[in-house]
N, C-alpha and C positions, 0 to 999 in steps of 0.2 A: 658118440658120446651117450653115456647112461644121465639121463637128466635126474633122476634119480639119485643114482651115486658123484652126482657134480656138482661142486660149489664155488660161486663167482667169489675171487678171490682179489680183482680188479673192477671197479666198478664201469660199466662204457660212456667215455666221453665222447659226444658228438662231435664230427669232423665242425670247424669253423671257419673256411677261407674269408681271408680276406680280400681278396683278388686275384683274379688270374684261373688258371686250371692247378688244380691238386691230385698229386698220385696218393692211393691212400693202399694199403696192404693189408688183408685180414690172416690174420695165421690160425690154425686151429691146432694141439701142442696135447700130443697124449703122453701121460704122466706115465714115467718108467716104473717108480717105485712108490711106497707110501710116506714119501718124505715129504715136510711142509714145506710148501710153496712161499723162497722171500718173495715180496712184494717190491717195486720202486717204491723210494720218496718223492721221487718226479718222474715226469716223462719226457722234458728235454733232451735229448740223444739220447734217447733208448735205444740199445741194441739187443735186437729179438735172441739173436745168435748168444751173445752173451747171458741172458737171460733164461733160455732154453739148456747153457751150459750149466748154468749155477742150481739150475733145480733139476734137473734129472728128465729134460722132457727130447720129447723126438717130435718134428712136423709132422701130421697127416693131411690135414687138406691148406688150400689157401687161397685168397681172391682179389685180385689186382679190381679195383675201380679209380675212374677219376670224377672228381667233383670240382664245382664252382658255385655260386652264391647265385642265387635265383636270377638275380639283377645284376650279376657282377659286369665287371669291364669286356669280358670274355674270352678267348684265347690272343693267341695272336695275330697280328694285321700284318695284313702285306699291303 
């Protein structure tokens, strides 16, 4: 990415579990053409895939992590 030539167009919300372990997915989505980027009105089922269809973009990198809340309850018990 040209930091440079790139503009946040979504601002980053911090993951915020409530409990338990959370999978969390980072996509990074290079812009095919010069066309404006729609935005959500939410992010409630957001789907990346649809959203990479609607603007013109292709995956290049991406990064699986999991999270939980400093204190949370923790994973699972056996």
């Amino acid at each position: 990415m040209y930091k440079k030539l790139g503009r946040e167009v979504v601002f980053y919300e911090s993951p915020q579990p409530s409990a338990g372990i959370h999978r969390l997915v980072f996509v990074l989505f290079q812009q095919l053409g010069r066309d404006t980027v729609i935005t959500p009105e939410w992010r409630h089922n957001f789907s990346s895939r649809n959203f990479a269809e609607i603007n013109n973009l292709a995956p290049v990198a991406a990064s699986y992590v999991n999270c939980q809340r400093e204190r949370g309850c923790g994973g699972r018990r056996i």
